[in-house]
C-alpha positions in Angstrom: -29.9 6.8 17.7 -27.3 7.1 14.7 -26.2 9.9 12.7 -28.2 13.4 13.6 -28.1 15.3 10.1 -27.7 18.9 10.2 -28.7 21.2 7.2 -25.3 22.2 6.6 -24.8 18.5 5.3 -22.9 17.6 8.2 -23.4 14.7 11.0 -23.2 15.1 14.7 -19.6 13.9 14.4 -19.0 17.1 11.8 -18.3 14.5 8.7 -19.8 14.9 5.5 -23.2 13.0 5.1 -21.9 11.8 1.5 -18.0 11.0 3.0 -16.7 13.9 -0.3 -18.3 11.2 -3.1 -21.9 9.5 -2.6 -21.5 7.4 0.8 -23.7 5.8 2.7 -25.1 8.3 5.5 -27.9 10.3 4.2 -29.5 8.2 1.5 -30.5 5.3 3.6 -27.2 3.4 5.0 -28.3 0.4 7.1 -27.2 -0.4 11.1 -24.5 1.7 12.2 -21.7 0.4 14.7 -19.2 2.3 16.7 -15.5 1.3 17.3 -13.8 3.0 20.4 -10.4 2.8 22.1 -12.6 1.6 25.1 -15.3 1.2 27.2 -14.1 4.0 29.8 -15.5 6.4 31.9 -12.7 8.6 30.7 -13.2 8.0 27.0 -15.6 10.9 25.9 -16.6 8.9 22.5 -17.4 6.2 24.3 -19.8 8.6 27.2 -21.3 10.7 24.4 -22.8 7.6 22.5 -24.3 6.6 25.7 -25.6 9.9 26.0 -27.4 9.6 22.2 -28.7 6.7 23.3 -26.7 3.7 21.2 -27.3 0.9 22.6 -23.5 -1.1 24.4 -24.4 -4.1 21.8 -23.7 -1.5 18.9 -20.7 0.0 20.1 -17.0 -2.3 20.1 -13.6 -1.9 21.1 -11.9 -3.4 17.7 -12.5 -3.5 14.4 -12.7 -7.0 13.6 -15.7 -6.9 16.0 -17.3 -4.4 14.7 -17.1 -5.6 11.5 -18.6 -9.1 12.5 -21.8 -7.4 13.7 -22.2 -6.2 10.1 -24.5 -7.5 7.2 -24.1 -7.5 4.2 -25.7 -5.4 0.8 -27.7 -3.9 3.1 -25.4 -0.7 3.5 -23.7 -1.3 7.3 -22.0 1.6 8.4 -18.9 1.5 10.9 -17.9 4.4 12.7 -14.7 4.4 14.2 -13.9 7.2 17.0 -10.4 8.7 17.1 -7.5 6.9 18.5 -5.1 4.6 18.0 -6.2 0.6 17.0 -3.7 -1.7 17.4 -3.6 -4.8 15.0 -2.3 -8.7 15.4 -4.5 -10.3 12.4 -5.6 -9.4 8.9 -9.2 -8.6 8.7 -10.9 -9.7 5.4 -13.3 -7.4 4.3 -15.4 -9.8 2.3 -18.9 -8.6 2.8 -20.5 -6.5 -0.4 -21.5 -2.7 0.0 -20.5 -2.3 3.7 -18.8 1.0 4.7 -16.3 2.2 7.0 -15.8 6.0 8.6 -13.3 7.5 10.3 -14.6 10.3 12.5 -11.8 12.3 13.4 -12.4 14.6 10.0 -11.1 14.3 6.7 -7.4 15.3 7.2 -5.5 11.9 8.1 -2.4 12.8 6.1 0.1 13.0 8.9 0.2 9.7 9.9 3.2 9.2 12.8 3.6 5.8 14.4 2.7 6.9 17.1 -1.0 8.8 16.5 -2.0 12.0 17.8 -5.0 13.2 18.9 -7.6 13.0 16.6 -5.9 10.5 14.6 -8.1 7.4 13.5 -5.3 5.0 13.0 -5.0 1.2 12.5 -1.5 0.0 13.4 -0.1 -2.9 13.0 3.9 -4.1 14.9 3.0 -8.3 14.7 5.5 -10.7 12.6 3.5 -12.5 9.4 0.1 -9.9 9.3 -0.1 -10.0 5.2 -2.3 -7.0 5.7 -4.5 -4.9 7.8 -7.4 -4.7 5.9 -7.9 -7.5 2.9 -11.1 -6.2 0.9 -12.3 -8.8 -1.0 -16.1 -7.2 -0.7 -17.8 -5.3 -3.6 -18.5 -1.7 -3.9 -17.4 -1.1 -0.2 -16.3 2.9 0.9 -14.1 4.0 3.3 -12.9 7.1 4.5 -10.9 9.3 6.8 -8.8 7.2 8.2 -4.8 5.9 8.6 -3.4 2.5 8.7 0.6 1.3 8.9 1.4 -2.3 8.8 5.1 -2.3 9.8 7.2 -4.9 11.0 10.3 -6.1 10.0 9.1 -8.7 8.1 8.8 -9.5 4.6 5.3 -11.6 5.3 4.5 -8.0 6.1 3.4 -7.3 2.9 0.8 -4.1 2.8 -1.5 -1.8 4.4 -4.6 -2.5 2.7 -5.2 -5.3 -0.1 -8.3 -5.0 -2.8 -9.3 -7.7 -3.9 -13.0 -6.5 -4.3 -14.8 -4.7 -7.4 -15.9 -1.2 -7.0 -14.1 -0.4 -4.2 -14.2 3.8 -3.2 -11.7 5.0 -0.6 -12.1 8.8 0.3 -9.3 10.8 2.7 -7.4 7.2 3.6 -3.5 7.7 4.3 -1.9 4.1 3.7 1.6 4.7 5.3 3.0 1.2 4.3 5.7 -0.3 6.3 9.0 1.0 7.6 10.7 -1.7 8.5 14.2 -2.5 7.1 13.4 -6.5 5.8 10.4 -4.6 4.3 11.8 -1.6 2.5 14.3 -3.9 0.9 11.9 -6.7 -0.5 9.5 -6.0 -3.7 6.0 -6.7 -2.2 7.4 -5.8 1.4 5.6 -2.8 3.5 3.8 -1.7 0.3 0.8 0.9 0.9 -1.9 -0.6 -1.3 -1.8 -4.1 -3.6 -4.0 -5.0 -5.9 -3.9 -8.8 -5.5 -5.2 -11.3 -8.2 -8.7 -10.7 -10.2 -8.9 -7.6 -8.0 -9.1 -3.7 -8.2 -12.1 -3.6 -11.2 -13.6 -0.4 -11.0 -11.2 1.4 -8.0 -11.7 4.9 -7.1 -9.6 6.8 -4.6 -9.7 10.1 -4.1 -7.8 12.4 -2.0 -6.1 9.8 -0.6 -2.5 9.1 0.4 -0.1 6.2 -0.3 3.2 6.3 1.2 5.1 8.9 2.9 8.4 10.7 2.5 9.2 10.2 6.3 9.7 6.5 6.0 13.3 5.0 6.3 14.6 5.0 3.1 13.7 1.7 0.4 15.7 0.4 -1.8 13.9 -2.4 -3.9 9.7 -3.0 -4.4 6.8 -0.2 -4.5 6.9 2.4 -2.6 3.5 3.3 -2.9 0.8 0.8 -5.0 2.0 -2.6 -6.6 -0.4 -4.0 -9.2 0.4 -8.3 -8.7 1.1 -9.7 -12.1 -2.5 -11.0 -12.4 -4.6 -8.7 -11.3 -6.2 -7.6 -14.0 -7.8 -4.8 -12.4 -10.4 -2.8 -15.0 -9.8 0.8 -15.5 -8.5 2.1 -11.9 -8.9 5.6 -11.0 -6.6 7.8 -8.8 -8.1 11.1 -8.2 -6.2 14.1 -6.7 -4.2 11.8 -4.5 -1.1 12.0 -3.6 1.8 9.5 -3.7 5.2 9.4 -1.7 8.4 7.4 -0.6 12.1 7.9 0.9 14.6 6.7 -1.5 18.6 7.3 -2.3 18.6 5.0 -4.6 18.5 5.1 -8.6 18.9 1.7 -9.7 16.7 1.6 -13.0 13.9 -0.2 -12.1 14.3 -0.6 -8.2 12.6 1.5 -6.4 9.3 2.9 -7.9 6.3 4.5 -6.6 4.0 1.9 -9.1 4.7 -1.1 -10.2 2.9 -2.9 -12.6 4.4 -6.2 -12.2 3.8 -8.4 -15.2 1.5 -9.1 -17.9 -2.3 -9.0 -16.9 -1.6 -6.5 -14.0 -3.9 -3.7 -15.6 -6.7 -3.9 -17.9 -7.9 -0.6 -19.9 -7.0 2.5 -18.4 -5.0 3.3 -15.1 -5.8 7.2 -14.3 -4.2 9.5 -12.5 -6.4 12.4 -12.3 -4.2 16.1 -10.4 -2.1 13.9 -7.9 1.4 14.0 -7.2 4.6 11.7 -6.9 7.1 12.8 -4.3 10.2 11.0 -3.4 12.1 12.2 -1.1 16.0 11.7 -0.5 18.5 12.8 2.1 21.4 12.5 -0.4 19.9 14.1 -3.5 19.6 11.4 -5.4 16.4 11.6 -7.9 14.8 8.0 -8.7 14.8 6.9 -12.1 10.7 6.3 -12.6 7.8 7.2 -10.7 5.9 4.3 -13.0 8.0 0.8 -13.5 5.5 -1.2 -16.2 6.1 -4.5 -16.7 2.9 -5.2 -18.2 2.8 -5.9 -22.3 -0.8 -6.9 -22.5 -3.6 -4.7 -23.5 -3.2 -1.4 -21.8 -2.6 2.3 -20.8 -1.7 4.9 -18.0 -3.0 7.8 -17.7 -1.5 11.3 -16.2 -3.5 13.9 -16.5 -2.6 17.3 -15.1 0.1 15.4 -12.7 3.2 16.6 -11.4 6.1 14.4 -10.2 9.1 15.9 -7.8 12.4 14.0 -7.0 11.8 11.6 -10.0 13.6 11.3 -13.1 11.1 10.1 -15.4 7.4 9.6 -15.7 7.4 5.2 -17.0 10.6 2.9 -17.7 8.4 2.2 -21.0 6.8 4.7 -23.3 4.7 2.5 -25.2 1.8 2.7 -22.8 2.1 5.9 -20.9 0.3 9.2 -21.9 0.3 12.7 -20.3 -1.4 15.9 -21.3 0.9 18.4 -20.0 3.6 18.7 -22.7 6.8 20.3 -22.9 9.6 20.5 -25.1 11.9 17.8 -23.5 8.8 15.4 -23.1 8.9 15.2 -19.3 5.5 16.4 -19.3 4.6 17.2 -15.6 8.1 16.7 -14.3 8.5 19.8 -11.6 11.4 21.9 -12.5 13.3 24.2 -10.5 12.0 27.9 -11.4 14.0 31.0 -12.6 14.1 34.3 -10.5 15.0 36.9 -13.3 
């Protein structure tokens, strides 16, 4: 027994049949696997699956696992149960239209290090992990879930790594790291990379990247760092939110995005509604939310965006369009209101 559908369009586990966007459950996904904290008598995931009749071979105890028991283009479903899954080596996500589903709803956005209940959260505290998840896969989904890769480490490099085309991530807090030899390195701790030849076709939605309660860093991307060959075609942030800790204004150091070098983006970069949010202790407002180091053929996009704690939108003009205007051209910028 898998999913029971409801006609309210929710599962069993009360998540949407289509994840928010057009998943897998409901229009024919293919095997389904369970992940659990464990095997227990006390673990009431793990007894209720029993009770709906999935068979122990479908239901694992880690990711990695599950993830092995999957097949390919044939739309696999993992299910992950709440709690907290703890992390020593990078998992690369290299199968095509596989799918992954947190069931502790669609709210992940608190994301402490140590998870509460109802959290589904991937955690990772080993030296040299480059990521937790590496998706190198095509037109792969994933949803409702958190992940933190932080150790003090700059082989520690990110949360989650695409690599893949047509990748959708729904309701997915990437924390990124807190550690202090990440926060001061420029591809250290970073929420979400886009590594070389990857990111064609991205689409995240209602997702998180970053968080104001990290320590504060000094140097890299705070939230998504675009490598300086990626070449990733037309990515699309949608009503997602993106945040960092910072008392620091040097120019270019830190940023929120970084487009690295030439190649990083092809076409259009959108941000559709989302917001940039940096926090800092001292008052200090960061110079840009978007440092662009790419001169080769593109453009980014902010479109009915608002940024707080941030100077100014892009450290370059040339490539960056908004259409909120105002008089001062900080379109977007949030500015303190008046009370008479």
């Amino acid at each position: 027994m898998g999913f029971t559908h409801f006609p309210n369009g929710l599962t069993s586990f009360g998540i949407p049949q289509y994840g928010g966007g057009l998943g897998p459950i409901g229009i024919g996904c293919g095997d389904i696997y369970y992940v659990v904290t464990s095997k227990a008598s006390s673990n009431l995931y793990y007894q209720r699956l029993k009770e709906n009749g999935i068979p122990g071979s479908d239901i694992f105890t880690t990711l990695a696992l599950a993830y092995a028991a999957t097949t390919g283009d044939q739309n696999d479903v993992i299910a992950v149960t709440p709690g907290a899954y703890t992390v020593t080596a990078e998992l690369e996500w290299d199968k095509d239209q596989t799918h992954l589903i947190g069931l502790g709803g669609p709210n992940q956005r608190y994301c402490p290090t140590t998870a509460t209940g109802g959290a589904v959260k991937f955690y990772c505290a080993t030296t040299g992990i480059d990521s937790i998840l590496s998706i190198s896969g095509d037109y792969n989904q994933f949803y409702g879930f958190q992940t933190q890769n932080t150790y003090s480490a700059t082989t520690n490099r990110a949360d989650i790594i695409i690599g893949g085309k047509n990748t959708y991530m729904n309701s997915v807090h990437a924390r990124g790291g807190n550690g202090a030899n990440q926060l001061n390195h420029a591809d250290g701790g970073v929420p979400l990379i886009f590594e070389s030849a990857g990111g064609d076709g991205f689409f995240a939605e209602r997702c998180q990247f970053g968080t104001a309660g990290n320590n504060a860093r000094t140097v890299g991307a705070g939230a998504v760092l675009f490598e300086s060959v990626s070449s990733a075609y037309a990515p699309l942030f949608k009503e997602c939110r993106f945040e960092m800790n910072s008392d620091t204004n040097a120019s270019s150091n830190p940023k929120l995005i970084h487009l690295a070098a030439d190649y990083a983006i092809n076409a259009l970069l959108l941000f559709e509604r989302c917001s940039f949010y940096v926090r800092s202790d001292t008052g200090i407002k960061m110079d840009y939310a978007i440092v662009d180091a790419c001169t080769t053929q593109h453009q980014i996009g902010l479109m009915d965006c608002i940024s707080i704690g941030i100077d100014y939108w892009c450290n370059v003009a040339d490539y960056t369009f908004t259409n909120t205007a105002d008089a001062v051209g900080y379109g977007g910028k949030g500015i303190v209101i008046t009370t008479g």
